[in-house]
PyMOL Python script that loads the backbone (N, CA, C, O; Angstrom):
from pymol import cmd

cmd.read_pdbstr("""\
ATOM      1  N   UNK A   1      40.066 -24.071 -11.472  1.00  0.00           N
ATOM      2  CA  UNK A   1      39.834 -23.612 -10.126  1.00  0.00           C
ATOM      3  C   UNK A   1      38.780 -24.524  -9.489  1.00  0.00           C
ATOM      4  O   UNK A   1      37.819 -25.053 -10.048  1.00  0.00           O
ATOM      5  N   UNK A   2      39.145 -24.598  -8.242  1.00  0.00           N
ATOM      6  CA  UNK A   2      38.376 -25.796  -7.318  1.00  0.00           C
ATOM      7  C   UNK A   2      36.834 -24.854  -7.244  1.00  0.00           C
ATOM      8  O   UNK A   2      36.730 -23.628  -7.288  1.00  0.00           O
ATOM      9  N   UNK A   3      35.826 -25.786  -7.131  1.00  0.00           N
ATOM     10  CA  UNK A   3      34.507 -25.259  -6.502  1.00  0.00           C
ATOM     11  C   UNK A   3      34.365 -24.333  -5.117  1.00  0.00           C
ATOM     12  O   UNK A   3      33.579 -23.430  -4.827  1.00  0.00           O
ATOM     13  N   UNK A   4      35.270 -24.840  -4.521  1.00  0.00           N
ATOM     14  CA  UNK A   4      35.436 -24.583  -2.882  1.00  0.00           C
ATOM     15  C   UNK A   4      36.106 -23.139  -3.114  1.00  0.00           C
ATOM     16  O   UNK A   4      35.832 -22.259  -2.299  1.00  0.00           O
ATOM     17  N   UNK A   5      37.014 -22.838  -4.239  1.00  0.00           N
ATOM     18  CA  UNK A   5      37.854 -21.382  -3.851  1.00  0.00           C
ATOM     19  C   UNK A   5      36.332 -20.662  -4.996  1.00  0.00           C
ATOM     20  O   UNK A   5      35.651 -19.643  -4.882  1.00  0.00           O
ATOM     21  N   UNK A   6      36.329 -21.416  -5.678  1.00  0.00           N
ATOM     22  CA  UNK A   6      34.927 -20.088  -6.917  1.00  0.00           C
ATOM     23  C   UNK A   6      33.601 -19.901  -5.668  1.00  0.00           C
ATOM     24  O   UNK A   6      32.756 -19.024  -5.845  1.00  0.00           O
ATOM     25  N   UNK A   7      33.537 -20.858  -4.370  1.00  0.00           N
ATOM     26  CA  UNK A   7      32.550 -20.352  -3.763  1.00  0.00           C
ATOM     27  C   UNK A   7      32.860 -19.401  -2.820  1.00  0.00           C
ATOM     28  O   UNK A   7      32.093 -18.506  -2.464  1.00  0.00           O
ATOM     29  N   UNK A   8      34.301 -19.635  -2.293  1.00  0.00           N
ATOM     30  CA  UNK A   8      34.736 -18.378  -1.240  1.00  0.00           C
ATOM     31  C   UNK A   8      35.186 -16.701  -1.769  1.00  0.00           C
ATOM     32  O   UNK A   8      35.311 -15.674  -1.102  1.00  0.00           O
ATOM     33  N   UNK A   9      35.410 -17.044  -3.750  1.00  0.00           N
ATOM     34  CA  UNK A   9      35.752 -15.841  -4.108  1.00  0.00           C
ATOM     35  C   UNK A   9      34.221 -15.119  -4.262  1.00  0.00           C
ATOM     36  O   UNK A   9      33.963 -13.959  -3.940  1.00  0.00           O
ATOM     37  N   UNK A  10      33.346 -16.031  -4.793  1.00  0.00           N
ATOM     38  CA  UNK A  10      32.183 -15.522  -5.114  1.00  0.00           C
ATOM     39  C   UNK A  10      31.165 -15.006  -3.488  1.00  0.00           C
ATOM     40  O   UNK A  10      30.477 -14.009  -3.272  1.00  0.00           O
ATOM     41  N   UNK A  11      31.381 -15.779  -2.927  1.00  0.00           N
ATOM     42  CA  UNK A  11      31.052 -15.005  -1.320  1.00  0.00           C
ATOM     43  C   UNK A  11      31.558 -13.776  -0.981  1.00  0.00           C
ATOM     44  O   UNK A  11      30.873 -12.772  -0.783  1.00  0.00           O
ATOM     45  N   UNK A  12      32.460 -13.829  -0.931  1.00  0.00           N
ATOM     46  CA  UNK A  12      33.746 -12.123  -0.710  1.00  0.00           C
ATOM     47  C   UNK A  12      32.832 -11.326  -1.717  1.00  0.00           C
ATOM     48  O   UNK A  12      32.310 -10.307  -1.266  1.00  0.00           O
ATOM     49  N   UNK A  13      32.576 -11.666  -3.019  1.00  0.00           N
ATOM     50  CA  UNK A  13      32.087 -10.979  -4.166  1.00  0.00           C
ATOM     51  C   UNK A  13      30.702 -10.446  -3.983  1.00  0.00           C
ATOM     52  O   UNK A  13      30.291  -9.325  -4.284  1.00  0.00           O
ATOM     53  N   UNK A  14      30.093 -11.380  -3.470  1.00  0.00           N
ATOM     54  CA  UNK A  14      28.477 -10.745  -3.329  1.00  0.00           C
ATOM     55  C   UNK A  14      28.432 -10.143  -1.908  1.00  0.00           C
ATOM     56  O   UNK A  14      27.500  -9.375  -1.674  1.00  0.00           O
ATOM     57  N   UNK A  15      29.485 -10.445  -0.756  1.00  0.00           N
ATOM     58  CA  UNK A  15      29.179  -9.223   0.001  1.00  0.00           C
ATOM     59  C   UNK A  15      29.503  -8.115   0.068  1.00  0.00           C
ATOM     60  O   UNK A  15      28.977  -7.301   0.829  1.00  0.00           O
ATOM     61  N   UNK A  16      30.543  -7.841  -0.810  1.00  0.00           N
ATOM     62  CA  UNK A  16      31.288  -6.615  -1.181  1.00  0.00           C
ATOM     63  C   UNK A  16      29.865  -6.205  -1.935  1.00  0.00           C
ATOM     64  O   UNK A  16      29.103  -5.334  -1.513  1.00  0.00           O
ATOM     65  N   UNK A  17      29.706  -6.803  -2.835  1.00  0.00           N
ATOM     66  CA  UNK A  17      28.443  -6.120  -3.663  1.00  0.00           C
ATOM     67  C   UNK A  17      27.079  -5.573  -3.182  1.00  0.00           C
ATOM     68  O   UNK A  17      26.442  -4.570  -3.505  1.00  0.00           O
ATOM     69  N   UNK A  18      26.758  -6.959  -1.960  1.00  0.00           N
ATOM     70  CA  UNK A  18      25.628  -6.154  -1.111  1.00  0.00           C
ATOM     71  C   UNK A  18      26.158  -5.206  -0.479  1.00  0.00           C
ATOM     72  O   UNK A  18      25.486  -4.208  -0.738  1.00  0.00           O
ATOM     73  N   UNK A  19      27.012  -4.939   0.229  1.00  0.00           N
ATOM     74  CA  UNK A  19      28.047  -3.372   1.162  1.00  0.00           C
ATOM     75  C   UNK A  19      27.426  -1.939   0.486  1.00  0.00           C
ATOM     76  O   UNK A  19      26.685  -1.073   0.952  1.00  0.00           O
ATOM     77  N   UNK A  20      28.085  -2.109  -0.838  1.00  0.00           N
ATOM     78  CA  UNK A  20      27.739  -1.258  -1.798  1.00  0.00           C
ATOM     79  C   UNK A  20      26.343  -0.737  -2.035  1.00  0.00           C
ATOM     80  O   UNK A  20      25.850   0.381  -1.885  1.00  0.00           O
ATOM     81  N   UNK A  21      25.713  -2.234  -2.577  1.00  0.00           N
ATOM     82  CA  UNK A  21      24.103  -1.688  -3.338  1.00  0.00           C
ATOM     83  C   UNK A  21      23.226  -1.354  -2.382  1.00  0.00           C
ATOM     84  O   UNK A  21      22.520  -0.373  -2.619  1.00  0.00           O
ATOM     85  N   UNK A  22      23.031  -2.134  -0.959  1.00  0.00           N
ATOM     86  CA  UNK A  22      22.575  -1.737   0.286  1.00  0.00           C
ATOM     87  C   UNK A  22      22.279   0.030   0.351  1.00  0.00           C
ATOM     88  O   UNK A  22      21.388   0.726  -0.137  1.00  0.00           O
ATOM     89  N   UNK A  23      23.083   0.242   0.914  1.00  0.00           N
ATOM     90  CA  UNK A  23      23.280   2.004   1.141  1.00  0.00           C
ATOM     91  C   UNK A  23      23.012   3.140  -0.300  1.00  0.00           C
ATOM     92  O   UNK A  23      22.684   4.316  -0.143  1.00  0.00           O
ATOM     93  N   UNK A  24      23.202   2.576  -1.489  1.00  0.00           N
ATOM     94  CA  UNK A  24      22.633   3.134  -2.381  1.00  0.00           C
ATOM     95  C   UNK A  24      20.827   2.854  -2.736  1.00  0.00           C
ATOM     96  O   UNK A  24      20.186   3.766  -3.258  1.00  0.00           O
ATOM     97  N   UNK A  25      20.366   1.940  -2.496  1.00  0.00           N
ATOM     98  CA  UNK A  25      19.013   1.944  -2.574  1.00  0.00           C
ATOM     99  C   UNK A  25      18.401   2.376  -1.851  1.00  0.00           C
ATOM    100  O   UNK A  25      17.215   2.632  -2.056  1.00  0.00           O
ATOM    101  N   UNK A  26      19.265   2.696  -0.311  1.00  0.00           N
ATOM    102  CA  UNK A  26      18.470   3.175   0.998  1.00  0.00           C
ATOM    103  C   UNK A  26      18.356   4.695   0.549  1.00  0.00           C
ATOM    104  O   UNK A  26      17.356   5.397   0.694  1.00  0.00           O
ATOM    105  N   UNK A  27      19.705   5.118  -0.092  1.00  0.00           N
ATOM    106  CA  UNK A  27      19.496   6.493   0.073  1.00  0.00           C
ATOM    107  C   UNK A  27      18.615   6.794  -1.534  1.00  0.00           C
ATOM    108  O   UNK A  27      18.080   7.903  -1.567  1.00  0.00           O
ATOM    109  N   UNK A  28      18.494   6.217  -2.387  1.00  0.00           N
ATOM    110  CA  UNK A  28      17.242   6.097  -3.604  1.00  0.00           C
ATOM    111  C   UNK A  28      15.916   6.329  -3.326  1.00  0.00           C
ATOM    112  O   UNK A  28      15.048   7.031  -3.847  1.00  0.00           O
ATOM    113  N   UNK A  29      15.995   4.902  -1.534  1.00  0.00           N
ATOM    114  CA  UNK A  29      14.868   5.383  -1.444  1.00  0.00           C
ATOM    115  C   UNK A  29      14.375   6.026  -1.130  1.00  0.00           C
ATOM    116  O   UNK A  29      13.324   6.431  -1.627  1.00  0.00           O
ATOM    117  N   UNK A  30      15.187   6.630   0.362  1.00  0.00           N
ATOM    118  CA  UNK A  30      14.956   8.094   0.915  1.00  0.00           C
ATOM    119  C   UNK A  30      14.697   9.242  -0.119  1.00  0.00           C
ATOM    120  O   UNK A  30      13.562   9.718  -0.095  1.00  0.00           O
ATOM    121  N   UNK A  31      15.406   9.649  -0.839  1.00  0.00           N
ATOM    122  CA  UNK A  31      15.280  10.573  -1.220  1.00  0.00           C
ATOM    123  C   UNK A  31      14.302  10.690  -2.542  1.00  0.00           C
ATOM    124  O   UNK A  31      13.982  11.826  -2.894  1.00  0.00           O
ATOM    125  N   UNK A  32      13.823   9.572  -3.276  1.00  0.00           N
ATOM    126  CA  UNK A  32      12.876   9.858  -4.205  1.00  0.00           C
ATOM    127  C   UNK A  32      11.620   8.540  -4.089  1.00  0.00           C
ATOM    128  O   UNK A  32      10.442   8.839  -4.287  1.00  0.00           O
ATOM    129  N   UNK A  33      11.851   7.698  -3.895  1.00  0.00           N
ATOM    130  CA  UNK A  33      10.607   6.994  -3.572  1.00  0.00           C
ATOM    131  C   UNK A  33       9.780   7.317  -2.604  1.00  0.00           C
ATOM    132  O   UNK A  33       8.651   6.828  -2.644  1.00  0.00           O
ATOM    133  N   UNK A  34      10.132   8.188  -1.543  1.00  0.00           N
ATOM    134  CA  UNK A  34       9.346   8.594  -0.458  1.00  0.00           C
ATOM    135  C   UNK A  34       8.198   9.213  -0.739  1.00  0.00           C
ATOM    136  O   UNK A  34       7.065   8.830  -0.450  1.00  0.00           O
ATOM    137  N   UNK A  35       8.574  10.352  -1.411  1.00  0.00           N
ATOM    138  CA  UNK A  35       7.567  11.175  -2.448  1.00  0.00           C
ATOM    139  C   UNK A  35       6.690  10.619  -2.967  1.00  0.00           C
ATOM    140  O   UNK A  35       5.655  11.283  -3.037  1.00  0.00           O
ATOM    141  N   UNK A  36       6.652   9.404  -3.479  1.00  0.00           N
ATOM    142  CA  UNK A  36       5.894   9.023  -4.509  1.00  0.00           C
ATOM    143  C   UNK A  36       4.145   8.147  -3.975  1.00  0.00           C
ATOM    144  O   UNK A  36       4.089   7.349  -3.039  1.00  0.00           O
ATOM    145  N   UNK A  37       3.342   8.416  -4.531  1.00  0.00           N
ATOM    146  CA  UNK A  37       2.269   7.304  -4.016  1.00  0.00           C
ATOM    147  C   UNK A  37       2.106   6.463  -3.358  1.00  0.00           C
ATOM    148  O   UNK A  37       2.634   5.679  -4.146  1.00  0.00           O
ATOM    149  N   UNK A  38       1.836   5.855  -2.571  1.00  0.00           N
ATOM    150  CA  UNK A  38       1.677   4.251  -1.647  1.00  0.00           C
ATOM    151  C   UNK A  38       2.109   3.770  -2.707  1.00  0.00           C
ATOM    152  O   UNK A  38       3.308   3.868  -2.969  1.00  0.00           O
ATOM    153  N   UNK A  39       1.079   3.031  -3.707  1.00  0.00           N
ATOM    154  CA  UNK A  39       0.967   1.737  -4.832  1.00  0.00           C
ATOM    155  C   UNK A  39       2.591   1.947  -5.292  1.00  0.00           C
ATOM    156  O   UNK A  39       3.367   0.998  -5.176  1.00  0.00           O
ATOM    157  N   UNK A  40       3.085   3.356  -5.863  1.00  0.00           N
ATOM    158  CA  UNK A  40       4.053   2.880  -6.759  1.00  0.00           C
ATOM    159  C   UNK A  40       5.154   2.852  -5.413  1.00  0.00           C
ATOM    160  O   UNK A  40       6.118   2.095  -5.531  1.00  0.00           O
ATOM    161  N   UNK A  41       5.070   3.373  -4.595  1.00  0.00           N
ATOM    162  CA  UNK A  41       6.320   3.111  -3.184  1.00  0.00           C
ATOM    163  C   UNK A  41       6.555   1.476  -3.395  1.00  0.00           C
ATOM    164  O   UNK A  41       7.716   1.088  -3.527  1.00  0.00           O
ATOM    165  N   UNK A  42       5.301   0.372  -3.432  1.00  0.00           N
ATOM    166  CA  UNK A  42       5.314  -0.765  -3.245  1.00  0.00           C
ATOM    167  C   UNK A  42       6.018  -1.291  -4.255  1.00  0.00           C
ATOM    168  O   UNK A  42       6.849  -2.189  -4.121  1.00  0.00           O
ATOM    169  N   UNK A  43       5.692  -0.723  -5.360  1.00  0.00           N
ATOM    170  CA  UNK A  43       6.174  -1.436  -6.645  1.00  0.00           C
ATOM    171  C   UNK A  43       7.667  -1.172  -6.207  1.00  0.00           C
ATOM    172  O   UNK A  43       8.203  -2.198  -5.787  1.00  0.00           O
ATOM    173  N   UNK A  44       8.400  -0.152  -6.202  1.00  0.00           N
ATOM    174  CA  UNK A  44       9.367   0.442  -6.560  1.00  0.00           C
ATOM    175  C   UNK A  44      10.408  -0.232  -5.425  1.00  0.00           C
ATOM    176  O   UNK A  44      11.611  -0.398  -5.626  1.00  0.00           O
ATOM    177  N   UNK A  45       9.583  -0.639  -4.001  1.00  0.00           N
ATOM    178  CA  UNK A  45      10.427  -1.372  -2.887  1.00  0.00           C
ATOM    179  C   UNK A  45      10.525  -2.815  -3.394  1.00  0.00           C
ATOM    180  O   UNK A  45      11.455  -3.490  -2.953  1.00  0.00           O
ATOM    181  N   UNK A  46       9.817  -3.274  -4.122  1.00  0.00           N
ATOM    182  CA  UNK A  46       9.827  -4.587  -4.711  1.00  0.00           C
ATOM    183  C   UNK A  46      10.874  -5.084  -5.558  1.00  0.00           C
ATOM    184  O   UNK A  46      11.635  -6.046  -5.448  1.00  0.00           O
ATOM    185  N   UNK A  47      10.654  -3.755  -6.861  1.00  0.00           N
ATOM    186  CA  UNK A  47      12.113  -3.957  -7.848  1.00  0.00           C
ATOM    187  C   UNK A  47      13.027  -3.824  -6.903  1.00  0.00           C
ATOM    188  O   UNK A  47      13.517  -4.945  -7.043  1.00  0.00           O
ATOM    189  N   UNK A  48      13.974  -3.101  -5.609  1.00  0.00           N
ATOM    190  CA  UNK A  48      14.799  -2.343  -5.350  1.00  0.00           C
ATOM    191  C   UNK A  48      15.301  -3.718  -3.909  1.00  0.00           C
ATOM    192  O   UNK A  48      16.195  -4.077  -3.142  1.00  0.00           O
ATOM    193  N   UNK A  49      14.314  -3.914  -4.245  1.00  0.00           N
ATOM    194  CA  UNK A  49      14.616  -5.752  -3.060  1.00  0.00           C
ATOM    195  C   UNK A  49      14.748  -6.859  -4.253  1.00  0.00           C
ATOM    196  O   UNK A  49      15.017  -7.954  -3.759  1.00  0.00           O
ATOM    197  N   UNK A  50      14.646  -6.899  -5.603  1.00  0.00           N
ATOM    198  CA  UNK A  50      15.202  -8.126  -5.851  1.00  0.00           C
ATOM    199  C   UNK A  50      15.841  -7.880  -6.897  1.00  0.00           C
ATOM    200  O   UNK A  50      15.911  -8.810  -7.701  1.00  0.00           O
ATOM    201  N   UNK A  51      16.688  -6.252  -7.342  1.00  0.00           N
ATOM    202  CA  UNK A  51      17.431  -5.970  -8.257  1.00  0.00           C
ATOM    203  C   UNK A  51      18.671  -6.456  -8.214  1.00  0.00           C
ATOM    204  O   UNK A  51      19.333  -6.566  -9.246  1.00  0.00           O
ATOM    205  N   UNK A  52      19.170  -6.831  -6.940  1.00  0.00           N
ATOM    206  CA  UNK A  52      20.752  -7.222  -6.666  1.00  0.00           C
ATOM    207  C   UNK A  52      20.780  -8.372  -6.923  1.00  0.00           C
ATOM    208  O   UNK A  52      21.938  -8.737  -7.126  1.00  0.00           O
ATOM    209  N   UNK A  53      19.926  -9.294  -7.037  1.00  0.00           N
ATOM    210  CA  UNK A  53      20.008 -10.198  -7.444  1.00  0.00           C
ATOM    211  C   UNK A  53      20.259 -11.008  -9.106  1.00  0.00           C
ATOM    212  O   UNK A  53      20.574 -12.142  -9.470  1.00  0.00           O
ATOM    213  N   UNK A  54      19.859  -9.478  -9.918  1.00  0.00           N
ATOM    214  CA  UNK A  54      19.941  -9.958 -11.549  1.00  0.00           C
ATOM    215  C   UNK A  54      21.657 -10.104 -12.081  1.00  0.00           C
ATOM    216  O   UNK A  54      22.256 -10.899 -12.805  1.00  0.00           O
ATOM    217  N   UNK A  55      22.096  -8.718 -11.188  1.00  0.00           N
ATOM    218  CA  UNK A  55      24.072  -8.785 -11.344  1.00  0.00           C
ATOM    219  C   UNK A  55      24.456  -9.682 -10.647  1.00  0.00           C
ATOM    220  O   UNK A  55      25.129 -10.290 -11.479  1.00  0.00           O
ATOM    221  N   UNK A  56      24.554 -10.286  -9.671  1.00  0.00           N
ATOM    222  CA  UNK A  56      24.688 -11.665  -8.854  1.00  0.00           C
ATOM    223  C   UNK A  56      24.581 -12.934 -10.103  1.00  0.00           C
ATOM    224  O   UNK A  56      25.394 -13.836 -10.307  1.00  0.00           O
ATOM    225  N   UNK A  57      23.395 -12.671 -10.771  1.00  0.00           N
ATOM    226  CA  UNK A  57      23.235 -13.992 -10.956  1.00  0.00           C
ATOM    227  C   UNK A  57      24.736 -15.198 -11.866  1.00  0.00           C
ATOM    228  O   UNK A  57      25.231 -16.309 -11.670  1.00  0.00           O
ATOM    229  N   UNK A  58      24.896 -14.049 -12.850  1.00  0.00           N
ATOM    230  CA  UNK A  58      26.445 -14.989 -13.681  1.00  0.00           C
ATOM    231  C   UNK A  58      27.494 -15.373 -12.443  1.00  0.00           C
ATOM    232  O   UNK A  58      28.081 -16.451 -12.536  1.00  0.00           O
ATOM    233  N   UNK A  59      27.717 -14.622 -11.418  1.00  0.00           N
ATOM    234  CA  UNK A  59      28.497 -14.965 -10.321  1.00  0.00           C
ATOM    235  C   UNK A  59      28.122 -16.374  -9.580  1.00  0.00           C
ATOM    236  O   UNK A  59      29.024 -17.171  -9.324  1.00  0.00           O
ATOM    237  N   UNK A  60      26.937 -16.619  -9.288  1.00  0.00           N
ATOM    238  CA  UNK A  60      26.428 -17.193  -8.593  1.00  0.00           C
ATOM    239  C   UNK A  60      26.243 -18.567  -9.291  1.00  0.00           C
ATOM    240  O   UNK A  60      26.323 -19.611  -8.644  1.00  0.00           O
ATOM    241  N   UNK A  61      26.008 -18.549 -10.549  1.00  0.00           N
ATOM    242  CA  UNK A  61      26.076 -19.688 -11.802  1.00  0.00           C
ATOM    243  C   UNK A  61      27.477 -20.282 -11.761  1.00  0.00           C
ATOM    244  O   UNK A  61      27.697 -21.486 -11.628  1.00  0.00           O
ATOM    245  N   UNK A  62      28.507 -19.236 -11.902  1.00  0.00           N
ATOM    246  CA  UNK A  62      29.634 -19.400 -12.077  1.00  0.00           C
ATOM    247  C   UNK A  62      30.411 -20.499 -11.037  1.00  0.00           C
ATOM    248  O   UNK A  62      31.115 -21.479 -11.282  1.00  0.00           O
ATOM    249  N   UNK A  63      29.975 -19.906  -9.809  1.00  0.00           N
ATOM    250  CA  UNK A  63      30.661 -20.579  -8.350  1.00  0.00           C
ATOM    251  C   UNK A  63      29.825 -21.746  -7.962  1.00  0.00           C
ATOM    252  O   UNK A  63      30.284 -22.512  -7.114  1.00  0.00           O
ATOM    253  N   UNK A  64      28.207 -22.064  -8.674  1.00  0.00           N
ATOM    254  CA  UNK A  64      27.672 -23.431  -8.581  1.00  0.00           C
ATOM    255  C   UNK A  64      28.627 -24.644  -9.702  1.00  0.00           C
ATOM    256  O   UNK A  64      28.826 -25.854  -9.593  1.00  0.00           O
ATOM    257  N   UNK A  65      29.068 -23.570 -10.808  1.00  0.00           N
ATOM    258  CA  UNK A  65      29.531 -25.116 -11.503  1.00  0.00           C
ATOM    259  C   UNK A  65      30.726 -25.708 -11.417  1.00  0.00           C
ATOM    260  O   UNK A  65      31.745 -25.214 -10.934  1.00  0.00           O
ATOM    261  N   UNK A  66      30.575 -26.966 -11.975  1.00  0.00           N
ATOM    262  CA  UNK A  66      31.021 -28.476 -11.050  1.00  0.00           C
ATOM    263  C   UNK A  66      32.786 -28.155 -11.679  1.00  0.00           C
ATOM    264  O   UNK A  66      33.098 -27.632 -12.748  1.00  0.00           O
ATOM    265  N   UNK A  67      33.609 -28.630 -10.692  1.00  0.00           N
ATOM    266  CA  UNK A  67      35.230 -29.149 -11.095  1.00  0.00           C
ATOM    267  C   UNK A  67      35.337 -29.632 -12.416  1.00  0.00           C
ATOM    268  O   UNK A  67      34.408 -30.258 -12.926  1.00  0.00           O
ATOM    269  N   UNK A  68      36.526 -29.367 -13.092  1.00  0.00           N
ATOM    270  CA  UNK A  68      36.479 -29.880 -14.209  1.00  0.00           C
ATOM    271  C   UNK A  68      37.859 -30.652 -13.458  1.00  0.00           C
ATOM    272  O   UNK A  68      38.342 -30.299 -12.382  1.00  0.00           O
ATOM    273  N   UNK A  69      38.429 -31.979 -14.463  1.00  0.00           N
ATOM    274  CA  UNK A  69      38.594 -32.822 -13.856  1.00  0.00           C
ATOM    275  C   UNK A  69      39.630 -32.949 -14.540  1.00  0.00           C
ATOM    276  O   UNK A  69      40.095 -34.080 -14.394  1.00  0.00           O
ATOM    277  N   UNK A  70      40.556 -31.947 -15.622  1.00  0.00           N
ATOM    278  CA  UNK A  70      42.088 -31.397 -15.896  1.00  0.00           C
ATOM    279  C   UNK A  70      42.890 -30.806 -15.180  1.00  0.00           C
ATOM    280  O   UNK A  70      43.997 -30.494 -15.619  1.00  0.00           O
TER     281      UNK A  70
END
""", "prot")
cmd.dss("prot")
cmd.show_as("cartoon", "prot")
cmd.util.cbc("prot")
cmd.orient("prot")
């Protein structure tokens, strides 16, 4: 598979994925981080802003590497 289609499948892929994780962390956070302390609110908005990024990452590896040339 060409680079050019692993980057347009993997695009489709991570916005479908942000669609999803978006609206579930909002409502995570609404409903139980609100409650919680300032300090750990911060912590907890921190993990919850760069968690989508750990399942992304094999995708994102995947659609950087190079043509193979068979």
């Amino acid at each position: 598979m060409r680079r050019r289609t692993r980057s347009l499948i993997g695009t489709i892929t991570m916005l479908a994925f942000v669609v999803v994780y978006a609206p579930l962390a909002m409502a995570l956070a609404d409903s139980r981080i609100s409650q919680t302390p300032a300090p750990v609110q911060a912590v907890l908005y921190c993990i919850l802003g760069i968690a989508w990024i750990i399942p992304l990452m094999p995708l994102i590896s995947w659609m950087q590497r190079p043509d193979s040339d068979a």
